[in-house]
C-alpha atoms as one frame of an Amber mdcrd trajectory, in Angstrom:
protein
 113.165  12.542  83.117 114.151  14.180  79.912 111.431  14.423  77.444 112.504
  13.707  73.694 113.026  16.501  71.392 110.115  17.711  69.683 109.809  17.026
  65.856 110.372  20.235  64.123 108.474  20.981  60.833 108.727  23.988  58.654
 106.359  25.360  55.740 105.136  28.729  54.106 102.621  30.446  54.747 100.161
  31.564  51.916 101.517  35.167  51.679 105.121  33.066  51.543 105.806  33.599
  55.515 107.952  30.988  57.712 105.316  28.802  60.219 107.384  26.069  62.079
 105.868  23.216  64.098 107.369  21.551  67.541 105.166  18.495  68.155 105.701
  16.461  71.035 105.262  12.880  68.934 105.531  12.012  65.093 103.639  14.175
  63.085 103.203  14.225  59.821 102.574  18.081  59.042 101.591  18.445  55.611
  98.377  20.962  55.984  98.429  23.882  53.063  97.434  27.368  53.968  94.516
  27.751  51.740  93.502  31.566  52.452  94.104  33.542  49.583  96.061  36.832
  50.790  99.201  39.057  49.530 102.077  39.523  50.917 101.688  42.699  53.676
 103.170  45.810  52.683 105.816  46.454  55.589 108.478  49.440  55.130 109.302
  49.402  59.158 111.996  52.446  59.500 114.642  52.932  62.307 115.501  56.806
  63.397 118.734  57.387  65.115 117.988  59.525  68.047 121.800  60.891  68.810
 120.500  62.743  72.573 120.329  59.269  74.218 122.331  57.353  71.596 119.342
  54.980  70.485 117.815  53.604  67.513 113.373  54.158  67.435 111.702  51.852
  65.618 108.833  53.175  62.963 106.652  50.576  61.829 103.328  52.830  60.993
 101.843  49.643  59.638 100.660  48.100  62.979  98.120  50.166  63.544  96.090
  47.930  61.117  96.830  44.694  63.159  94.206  42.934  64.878  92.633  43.924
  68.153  91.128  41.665  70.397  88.528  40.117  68.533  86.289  37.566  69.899
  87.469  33.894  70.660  85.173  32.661  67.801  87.735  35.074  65.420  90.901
  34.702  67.230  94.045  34.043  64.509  95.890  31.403  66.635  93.220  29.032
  67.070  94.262  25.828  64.595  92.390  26.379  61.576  88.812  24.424  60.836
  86.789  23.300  57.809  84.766  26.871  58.411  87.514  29.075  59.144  90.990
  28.884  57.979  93.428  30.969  60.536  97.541  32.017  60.842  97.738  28.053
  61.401  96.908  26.072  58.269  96.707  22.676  61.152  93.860  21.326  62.912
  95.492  20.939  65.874  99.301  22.056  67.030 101.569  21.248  70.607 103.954
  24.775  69.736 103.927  26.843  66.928 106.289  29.877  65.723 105.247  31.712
  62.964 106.476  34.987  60.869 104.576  37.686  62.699 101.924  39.131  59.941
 102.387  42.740  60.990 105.908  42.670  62.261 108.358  45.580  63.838 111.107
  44.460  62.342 111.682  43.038  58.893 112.308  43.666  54.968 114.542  46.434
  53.533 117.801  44.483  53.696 119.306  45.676  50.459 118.019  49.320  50.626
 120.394  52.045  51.458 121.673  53.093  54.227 121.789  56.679  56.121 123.554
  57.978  59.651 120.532  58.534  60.795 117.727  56.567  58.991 117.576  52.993
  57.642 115.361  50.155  57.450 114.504  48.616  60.235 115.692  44.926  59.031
 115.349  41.786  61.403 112.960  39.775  62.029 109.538  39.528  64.334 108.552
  36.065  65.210 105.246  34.889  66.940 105.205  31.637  69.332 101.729  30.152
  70.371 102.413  28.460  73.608  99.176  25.775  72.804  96.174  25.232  70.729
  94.162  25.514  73.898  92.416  29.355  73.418  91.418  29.979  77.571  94.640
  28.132  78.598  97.755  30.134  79.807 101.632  29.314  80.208 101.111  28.598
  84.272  98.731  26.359  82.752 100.907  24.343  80.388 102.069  20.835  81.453
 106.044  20.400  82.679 106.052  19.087  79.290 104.795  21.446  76.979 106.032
  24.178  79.040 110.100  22.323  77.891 108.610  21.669  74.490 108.041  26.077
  74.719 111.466  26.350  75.969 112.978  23.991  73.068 111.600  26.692  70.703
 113.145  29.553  72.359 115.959  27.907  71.771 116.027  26.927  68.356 115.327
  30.331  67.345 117.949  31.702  69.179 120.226  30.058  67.786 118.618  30.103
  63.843 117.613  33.912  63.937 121.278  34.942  65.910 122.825  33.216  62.686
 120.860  35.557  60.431 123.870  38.515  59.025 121.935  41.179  60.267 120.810
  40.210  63.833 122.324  41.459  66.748 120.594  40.773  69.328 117.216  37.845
  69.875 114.928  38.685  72.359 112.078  36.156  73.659 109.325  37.427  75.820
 105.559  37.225  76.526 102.940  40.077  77.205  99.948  38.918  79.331  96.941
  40.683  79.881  94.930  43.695  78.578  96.676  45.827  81.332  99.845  45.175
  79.523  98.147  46.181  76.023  97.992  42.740  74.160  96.383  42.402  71.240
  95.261  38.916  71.650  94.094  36.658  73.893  94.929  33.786  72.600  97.974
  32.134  74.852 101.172  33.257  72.661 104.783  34.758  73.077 107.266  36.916
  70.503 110.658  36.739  69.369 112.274  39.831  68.304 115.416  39.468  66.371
 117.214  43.323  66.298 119.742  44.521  64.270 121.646  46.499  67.193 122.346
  45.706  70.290 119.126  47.026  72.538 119.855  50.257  74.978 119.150  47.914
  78.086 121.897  44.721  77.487 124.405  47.341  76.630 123.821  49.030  79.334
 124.127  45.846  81.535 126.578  44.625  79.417 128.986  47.924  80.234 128.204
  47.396  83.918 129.158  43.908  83.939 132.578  45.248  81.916 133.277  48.130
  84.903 132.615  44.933  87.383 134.996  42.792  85.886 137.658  45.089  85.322
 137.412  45.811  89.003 137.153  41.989  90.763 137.590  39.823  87.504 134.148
  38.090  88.248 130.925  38.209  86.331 128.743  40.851  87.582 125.582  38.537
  86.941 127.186  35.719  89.019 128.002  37.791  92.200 124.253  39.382  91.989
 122.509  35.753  92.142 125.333  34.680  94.678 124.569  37.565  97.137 120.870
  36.821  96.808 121.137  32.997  97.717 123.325  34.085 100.444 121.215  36.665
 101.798 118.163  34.358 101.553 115.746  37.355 102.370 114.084  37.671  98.748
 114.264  33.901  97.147 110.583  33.235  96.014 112.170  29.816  94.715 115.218
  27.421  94.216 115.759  24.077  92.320 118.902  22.261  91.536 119.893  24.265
  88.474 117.741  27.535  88.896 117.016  30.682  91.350 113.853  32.742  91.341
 114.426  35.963  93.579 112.685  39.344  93.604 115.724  41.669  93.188 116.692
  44.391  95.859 116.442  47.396  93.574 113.215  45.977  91.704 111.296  48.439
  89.946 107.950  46.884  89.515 105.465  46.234  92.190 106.075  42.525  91.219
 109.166  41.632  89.944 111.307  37.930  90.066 114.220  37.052  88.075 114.930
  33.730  87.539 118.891  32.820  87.246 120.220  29.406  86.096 122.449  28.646
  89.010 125.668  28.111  86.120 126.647  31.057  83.844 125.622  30.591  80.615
 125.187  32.964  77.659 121.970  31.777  76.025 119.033  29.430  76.166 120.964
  27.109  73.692 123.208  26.558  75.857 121.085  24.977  78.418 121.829  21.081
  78.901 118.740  18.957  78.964 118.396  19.087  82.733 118.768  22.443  83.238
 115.934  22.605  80.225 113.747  20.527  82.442 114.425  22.032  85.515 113.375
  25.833  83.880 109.893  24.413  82.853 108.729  22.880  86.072 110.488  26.383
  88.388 108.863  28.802  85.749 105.703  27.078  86.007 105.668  27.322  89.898
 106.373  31.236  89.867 103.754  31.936  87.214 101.260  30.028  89.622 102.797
  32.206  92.678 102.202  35.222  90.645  98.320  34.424  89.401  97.897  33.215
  93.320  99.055  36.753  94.506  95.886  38.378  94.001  93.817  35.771  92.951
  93.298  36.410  89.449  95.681  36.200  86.335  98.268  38.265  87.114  99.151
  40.978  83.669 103.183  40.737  83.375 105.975  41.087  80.930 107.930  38.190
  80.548 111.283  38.986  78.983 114.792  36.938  78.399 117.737  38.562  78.705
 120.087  36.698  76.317 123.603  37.567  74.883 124.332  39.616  71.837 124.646
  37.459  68.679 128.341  38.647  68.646 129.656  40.426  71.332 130.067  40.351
  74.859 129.196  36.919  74.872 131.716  36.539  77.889 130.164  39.434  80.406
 126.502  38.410  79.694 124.441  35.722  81.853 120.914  34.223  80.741 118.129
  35.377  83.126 114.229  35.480  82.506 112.630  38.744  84.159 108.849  38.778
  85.019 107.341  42.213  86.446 104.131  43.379  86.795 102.242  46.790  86.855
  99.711  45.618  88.994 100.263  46.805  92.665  97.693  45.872  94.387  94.030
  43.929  93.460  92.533  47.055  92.428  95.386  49.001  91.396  98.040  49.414
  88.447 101.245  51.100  88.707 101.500  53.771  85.893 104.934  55.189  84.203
 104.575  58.894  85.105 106.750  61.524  85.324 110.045  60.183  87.053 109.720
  56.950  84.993 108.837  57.879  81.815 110.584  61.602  81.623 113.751  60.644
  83.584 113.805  56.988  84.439 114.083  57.278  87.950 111.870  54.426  88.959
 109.311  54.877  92.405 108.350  51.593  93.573 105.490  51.612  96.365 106.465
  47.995  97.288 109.086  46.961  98.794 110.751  43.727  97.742 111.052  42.016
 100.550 107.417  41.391 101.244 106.645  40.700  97.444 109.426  38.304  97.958
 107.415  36.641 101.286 104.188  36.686 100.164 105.299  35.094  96.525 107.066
  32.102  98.837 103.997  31.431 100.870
């Protein structure tokens, strides 16, 4: 059954930042943001780095943003008569809100260099609930498509933006990971290139076509429901598989079963089908070890633009953690030449996720 849309509200912050509501039933949202502050001074800078043909991102700033403070201080709690927070409401279903100290922003009309330029786009932040200790495998089917409705909308409102290239939704969970907060919450990244990864994908998905005039992303999820041997899950509209050549010591991707760019271009169904499979491979995942499972949680979505054709919406969730006791750390194949060495191998992630 297809939940109703959820009632979208927008405001400003006090310093004159975007906050948008999704509630899940009428709401009247008309709560100020009484804090007095100023506007943050944010000057983030990209550096073109010609060796490997990528853009850095500079944005010295963040080093001032808040560090895991105590539940009693955290900044996505609703806001109270004692303590006003990033969320002027009492109470909130989803929230997205301009992120305070963000990577990406400001500096539109400045000028432009080769090699240097500011680093303009946006940085969003999406609080799954109001609930501090709850987490997304936590969230009701419901909430969890009321999450998903967001994604979307922002997709499609931040890919409209002149300068955006590329929107990227994802979630970091856990200390292990390096949050900053506890607090249950996603980001949105809106870039103004195209990121190293999709075009690398997107130029291996070009070589693929040009040699069998099929979708690259379509053959990999067909292969995997054929060979059957990795599938951690399957619904009517969606695949979740540990890959063959997975990096991470726990990796699934989850594939709608029809190609489609973008989360916007999800029907309804397929909406409500995502929710209730994501929320049974995040349980697999914290049931692994028996404890919250740290993970990166990242969309892979099609350029604003380009490409739109060879790309194919697919969530990928991997984890450091390799064992209960153990992390998997970036050393010096990974991090100096990107030669991945996984100590696990997929298969039996892919059996022990499934039972």
């Amino acid at each position: 059954m297809t939940a109703a849309a959820p009632r979208k509200t927008t405001a400003r912050l006090a310093d004159g930042r975007e906050i948008i509501y999704f509630d899940e039933h009428d709401v009247i949202r008309d709560s100020a943001d009484s804090r007095s502050i100023a506007p943050a001074a944010t000057a983030p800078e990209l550096r073109y780095d010609p060796t490997r043909d990528e853009w850095v991102v500079f944005a010295a700033h963040r080093q001032d943003r808040t560090h895991l403070p105590p539940s009693d201080e955290c900044p996505l709690c609703p806001s109270s008569p004692e303590r006003a927070t990033e969320i002027p409401a009492t109470d909130y279903d989803v929230v997205v809100f301009e992120n305070r100290f963000p990577s990406l922003g400001g500096g539109g009309d400045s000028e432009y260099a080769p090699d240097r330029r500011p680093a303009v786009g946006r940085c969003e932040v999406v609080c799954f609930t109001s609930d501090h200790d709850a987490s997304f495998a936590t969230l009701s089917p419901r909430r969890a498509r009321t999450v998903v409705d967001a994604w979307a909308d922002r997709t499609l409102a931040l890919g409209r933006l002149p300068h955006v290239e590329e929107v990227f939704c994802f979630e970091n969970r856990g200390e292990e990971i390096g949050v900053t907060l506890h607090h249950p919450h996603g980001q949105i990244y809106a870039y103004p290139f195209v990121t190293p990864r999709t075009r690398r994908m997107l130029d291996s998905a070009r070589r693929h076509r040009e040699r069998t005039w099929r979708n690259l992303f379509a053959d990999v999820l067909a292969a995997e429901r054929s060979a059957r041997t990795r599938i951690v899950a399957e619904t009517e509209h969606w695949t979740a598989f540990v890959p063959a050549a997975a990096r991470w010591p726990v990796e699934v991707h989850l594939y709608p079963n029809r190609h489609v760019p973008d989360l916007p271009a999800l029907t309804d169904a397929e909406r409500d089908d995502l929710a209730r499979v994501y929320l049974d491979v995040l349980g697999r995942l914290d049931r692994l070890y028996d404890r919250p499972l740290p993970y990166v949680a990242a969309w892979h979505q099609a350029p604003a633009r380009i490409d739109r054709d060879l790309a194919y919406l697919h969530l990928e969730v991997f984890s450091i953690r390799r064992s209960p006791e153990k992390l998997k750390y970036l050393a010096g194949s990974e991090s100096a030449m990107g030669v991945f060495v996984n100590d696990v191998l997929p298969e039996d992630v892919a059996r022990r996720l499934r039972a």
